[in-house]
C-alpha positions as protocol buffer text, in pm:
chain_id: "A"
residue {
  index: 1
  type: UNK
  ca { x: 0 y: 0 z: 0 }
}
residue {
  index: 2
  type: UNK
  ca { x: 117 y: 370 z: -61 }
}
residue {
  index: 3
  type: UNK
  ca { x: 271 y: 516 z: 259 }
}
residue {
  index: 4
  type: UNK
  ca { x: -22 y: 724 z: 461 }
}
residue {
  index: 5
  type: UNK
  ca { x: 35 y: 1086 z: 490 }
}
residue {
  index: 6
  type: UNK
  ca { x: -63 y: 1176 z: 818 }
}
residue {
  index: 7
  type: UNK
  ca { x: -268 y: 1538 z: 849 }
}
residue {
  index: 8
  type: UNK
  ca { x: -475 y: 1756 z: 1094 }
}
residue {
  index: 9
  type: UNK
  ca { x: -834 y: 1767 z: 989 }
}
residue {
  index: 10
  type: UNK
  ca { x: -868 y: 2089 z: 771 }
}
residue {
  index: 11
  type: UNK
  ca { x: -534 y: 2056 z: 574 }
}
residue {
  index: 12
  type: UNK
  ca { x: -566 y: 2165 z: 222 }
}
residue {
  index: 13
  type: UNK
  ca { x: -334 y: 2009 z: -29 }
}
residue {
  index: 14
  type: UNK
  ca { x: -327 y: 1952 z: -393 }
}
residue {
  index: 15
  type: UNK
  ca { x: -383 y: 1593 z: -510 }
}
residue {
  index: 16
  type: UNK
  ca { x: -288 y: 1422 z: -832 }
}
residue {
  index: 17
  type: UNK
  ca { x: -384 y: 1158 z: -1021 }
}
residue {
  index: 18
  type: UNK
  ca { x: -453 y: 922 z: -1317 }
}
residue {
  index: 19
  type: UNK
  ca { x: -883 y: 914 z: -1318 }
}
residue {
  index: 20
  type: UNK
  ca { x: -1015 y: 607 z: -1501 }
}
residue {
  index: 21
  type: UNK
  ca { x: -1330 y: 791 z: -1535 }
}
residue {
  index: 22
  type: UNK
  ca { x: -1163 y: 1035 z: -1754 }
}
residue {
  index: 23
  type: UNK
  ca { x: -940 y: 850 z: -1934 }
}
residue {
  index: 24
  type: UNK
  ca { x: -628 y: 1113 z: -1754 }
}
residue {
  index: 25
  type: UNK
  ca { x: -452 y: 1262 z: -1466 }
}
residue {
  index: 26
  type: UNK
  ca { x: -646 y: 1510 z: -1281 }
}
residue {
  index: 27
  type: UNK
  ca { x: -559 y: 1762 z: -1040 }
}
residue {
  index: 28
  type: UNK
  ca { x: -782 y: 1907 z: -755 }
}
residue {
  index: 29
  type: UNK
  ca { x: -793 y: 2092 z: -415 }
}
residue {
  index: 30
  type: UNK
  ca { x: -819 y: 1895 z: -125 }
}
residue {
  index: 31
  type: UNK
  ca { x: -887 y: 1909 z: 230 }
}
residue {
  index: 32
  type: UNK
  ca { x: -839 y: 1664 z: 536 }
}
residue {
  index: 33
  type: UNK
  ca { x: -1179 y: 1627 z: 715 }
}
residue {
  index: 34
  type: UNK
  ca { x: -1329 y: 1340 z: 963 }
}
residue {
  index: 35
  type: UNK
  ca { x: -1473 y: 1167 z: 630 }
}
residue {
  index: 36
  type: UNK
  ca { x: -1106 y: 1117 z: 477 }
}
residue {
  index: 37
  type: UNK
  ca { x: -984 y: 790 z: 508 }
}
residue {
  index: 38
  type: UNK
  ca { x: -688 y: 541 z: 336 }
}
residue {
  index: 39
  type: UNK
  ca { x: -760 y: 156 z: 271 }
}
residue {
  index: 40
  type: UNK
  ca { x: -795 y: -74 z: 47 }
}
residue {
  index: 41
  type: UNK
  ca { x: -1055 y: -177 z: -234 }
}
residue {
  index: 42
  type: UNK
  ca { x: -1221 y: -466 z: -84 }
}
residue {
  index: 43
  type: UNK
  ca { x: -1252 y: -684 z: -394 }
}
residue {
  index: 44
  type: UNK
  ca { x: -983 y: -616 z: -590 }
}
residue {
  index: 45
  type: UNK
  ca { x: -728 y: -517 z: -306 }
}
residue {
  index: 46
  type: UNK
  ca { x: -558 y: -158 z: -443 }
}
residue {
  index: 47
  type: UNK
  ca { x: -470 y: 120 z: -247 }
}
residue {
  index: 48
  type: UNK
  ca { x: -745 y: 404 z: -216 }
}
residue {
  index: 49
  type: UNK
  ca { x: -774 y: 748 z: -54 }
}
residue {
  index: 50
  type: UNK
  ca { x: -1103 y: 927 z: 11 }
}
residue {
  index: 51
  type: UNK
  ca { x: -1097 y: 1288 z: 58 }
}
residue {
  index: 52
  type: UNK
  ca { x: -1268 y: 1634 z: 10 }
}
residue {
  index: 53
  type: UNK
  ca { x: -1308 y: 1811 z: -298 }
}
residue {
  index: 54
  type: UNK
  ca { x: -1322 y: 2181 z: -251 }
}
residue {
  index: 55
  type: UNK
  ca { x: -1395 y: 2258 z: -604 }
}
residue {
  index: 56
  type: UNK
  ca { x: -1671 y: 2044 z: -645 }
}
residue {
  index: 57
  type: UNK
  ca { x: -1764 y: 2057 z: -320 }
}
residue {
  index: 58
  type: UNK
  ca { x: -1775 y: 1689 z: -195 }
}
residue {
  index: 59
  type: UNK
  ca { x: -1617 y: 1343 z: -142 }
}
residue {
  index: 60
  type: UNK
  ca { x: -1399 y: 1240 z: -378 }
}
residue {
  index: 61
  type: UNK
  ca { x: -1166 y: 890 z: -427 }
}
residue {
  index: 62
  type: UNK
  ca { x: -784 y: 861 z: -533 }
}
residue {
  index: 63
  type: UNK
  ca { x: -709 y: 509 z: -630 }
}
residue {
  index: 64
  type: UNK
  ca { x: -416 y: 281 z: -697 }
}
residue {
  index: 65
  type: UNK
  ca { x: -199 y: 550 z: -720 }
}
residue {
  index: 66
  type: UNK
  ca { x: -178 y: 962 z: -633 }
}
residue {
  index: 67
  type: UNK
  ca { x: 34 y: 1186 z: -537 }
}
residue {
  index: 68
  type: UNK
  ca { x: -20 y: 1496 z: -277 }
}
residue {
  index: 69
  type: UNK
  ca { x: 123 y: 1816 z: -258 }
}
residue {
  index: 70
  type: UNK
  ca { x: 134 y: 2193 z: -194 }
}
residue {
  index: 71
  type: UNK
  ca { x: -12 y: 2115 z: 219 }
}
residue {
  index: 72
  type: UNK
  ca { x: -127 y: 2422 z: 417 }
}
residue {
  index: 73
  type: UNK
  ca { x: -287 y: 2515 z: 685 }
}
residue {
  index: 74
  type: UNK
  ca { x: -654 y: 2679 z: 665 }
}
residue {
  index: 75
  type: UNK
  ca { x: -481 y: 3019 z: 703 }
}
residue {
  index: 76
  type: UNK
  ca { x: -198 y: 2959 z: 453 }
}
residue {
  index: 77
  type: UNK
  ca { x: -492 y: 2820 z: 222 }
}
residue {
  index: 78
  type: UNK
  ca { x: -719 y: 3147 z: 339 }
}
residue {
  index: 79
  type: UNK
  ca { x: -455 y: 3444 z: 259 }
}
residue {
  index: 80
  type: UNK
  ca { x: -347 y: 3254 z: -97 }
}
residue {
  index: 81
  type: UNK
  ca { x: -708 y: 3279 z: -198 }
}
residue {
  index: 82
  type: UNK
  ca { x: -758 y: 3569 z: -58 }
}
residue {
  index: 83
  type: UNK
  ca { x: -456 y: 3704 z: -261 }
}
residue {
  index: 84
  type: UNK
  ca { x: -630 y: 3618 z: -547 }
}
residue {
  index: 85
  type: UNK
  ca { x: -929 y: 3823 z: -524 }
}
């Protein structure tokens, strides 16, 4: 299994990777809440790692492989935004 990042619940980060669903790698914002979780697909056994969308505003799920970075804190994440109004 991938190696478990460890985060406080409300991390943001940027995750990456390859979505079957759309035939390519993807790139979102993330954040760490009580509903994010690692493990493993039940049937067919691959890594998997649920987490929160901010974009689209829900729960989302990494699988097989992804990689994370670009981790702040709420205010890091609050004053970039911010910036960019």
């Amino acid at each position: 299994m991938k190696e478990k990042q460890q985060f406080d619940i409300g991390t943001y980060f940027t995750i990456k990777y390859y979505a079957d669903k759309h035939s390519k790698t993807i790139t979102r914002r993330g954040q760490f809440t009580e509903e994010c979780e690692y493990g493993n697909h039940k049937v067919h056994g691959y890594p998997y790692f649920r987490y929160f969308d901010v974009d689209a505003n829900g729960i989302r799920c990494a699988s097989k492989s992804w990689e994370i970075s670009e981790v702040r804190t709420w205010l890091n994440y609050f004053y970039s935004v911010w910036y960019l109004l």
